[in-house]
C-alpha positions as CSV (number, residue, x, y, z in Angstrom):
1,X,-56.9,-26.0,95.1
2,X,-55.3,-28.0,92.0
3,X,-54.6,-31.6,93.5
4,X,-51.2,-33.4,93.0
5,X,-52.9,-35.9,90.4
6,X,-53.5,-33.0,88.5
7,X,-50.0,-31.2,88.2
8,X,-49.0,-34.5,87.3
9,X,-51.2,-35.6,84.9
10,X,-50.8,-32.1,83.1
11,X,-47.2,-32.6,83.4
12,X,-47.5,-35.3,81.6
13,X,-49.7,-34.1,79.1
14,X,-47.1,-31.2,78.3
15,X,-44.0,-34.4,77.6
16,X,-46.4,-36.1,75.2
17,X,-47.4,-32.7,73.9
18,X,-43.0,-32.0,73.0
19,X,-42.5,-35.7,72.2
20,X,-45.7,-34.9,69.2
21,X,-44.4,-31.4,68.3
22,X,-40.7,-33.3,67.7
23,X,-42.5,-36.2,65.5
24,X,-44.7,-33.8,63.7
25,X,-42.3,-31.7,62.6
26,X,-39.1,-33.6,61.7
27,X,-41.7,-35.9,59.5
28,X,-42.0,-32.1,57.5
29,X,-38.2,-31.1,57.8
30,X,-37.7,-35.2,56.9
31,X,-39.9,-34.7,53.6
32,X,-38.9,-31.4,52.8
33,X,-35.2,-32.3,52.9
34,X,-35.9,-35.6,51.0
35,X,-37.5,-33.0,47.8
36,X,-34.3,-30.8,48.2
37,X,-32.6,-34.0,47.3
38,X,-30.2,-34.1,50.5
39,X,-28.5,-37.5,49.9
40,X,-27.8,-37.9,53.9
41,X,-31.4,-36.9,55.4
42,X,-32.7,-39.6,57.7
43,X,-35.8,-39.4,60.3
44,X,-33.2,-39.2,62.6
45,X,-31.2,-36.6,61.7
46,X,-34.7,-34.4,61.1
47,X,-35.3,-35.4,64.8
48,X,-32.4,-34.3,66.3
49,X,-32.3,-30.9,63.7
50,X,-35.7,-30.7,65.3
51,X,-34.9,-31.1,69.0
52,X,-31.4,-28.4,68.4
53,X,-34.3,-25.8,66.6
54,X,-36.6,-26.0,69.5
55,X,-34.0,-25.3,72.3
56,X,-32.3,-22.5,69.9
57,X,-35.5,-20.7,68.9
58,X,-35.9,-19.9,72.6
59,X,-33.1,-18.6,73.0
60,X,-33.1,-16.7,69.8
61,X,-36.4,-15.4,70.7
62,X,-35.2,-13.8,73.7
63,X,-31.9,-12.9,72.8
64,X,-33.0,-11.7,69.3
65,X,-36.5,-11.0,69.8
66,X,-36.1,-7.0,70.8
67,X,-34.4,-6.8,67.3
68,X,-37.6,-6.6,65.3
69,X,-37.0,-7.9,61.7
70,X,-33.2,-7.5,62.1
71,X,-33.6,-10.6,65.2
72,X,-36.1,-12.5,62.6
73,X,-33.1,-12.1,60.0
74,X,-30.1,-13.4,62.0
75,X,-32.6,-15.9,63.5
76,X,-33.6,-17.6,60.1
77,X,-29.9,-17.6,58.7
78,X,-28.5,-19.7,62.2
79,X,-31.9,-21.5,61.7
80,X,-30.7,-22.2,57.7
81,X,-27.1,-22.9,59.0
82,X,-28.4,-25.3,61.8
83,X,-30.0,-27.3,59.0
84,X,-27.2,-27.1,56.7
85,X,-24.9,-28.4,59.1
86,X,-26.5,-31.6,60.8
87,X,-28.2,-32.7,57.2
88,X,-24.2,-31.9,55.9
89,X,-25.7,-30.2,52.0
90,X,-25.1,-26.7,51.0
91,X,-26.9,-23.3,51.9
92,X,-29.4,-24.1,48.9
93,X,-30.7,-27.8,49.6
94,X,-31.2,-26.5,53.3
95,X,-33.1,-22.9,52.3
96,X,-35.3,-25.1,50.0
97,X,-35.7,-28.0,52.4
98,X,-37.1,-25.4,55.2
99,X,-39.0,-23.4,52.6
100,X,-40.9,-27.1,51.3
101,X,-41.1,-28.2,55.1
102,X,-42.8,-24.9,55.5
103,X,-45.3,-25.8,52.6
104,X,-45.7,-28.8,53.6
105,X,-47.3,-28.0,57.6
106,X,-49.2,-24.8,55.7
107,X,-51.2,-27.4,53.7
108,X,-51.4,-30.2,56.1
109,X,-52.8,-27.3,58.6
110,X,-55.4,-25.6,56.1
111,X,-56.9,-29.4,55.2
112,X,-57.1,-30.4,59.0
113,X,-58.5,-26.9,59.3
114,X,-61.1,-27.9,56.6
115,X,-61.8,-31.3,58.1
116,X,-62.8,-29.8,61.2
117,X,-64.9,-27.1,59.3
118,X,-63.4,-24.6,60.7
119,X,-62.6,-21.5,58.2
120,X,-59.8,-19.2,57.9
121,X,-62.0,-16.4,58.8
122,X,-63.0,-17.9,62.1
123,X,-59.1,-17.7,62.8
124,X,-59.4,-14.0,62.7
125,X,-56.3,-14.0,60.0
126,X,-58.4,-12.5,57.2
């Protein structure tokens, strides 16, 4: 039997886990949108783009998800939208600021990857 302390603690876990996940990935949108050159990006509009992508990719997933590539489709142009309209640029600066934050967790994830020796074979991608 899994004692009270334990749920807890694990619940706990799981908030810092979100709170990280948030952090970690509006720093990327945040720096991808700042090489786009979108005059009106902040950390905390990349936060709360963030936050709004989280809650609507599950949604989308579900909703969309039975669609196959068409779902992946409509989900990356309300994603691309979503972005365009709390960072307030055009469809361009918010395509490229996705594509670079994109980049930018690919490479941060292959030299973590490295720094921990683990290879992309081991991952079972190749």
């Amino acid at each position: 039997m899994i004692d009270p302390f334990t749920i807890g603690a694990l619940g706990i876990l799981g908030i810092i886990g979100f709170i990280a996940l948030i952090v970690i990935d509006a720093v990327f949108l945040w720096i991808g949108a700042k090489f786009a050159g979108i005059d009106e990006s902040s950390f905390g509009k990349a936060i709360i783009c963030v936050f709004v992508l989280i809650i609507l990719s599950t949604i989308l997933g579900t909703v969309l998800g039975p669609l196959g590539i068409l779902g992946t489709i409509l989900s990356f142009i309300i994603t691309l939208w979503v972005v365009k309209t709390l960072f307030g640029t055009s469809w361009g600066k918010a395509f490229l600021a996705l594509i670079l934050a994109f980049i930018a967790f690919i490479v941060l994830a292959a030299v973590l990857l490295i720094l921990l020796g683990v290879g992309l074979s081991s991952l079972g991608i190749f």
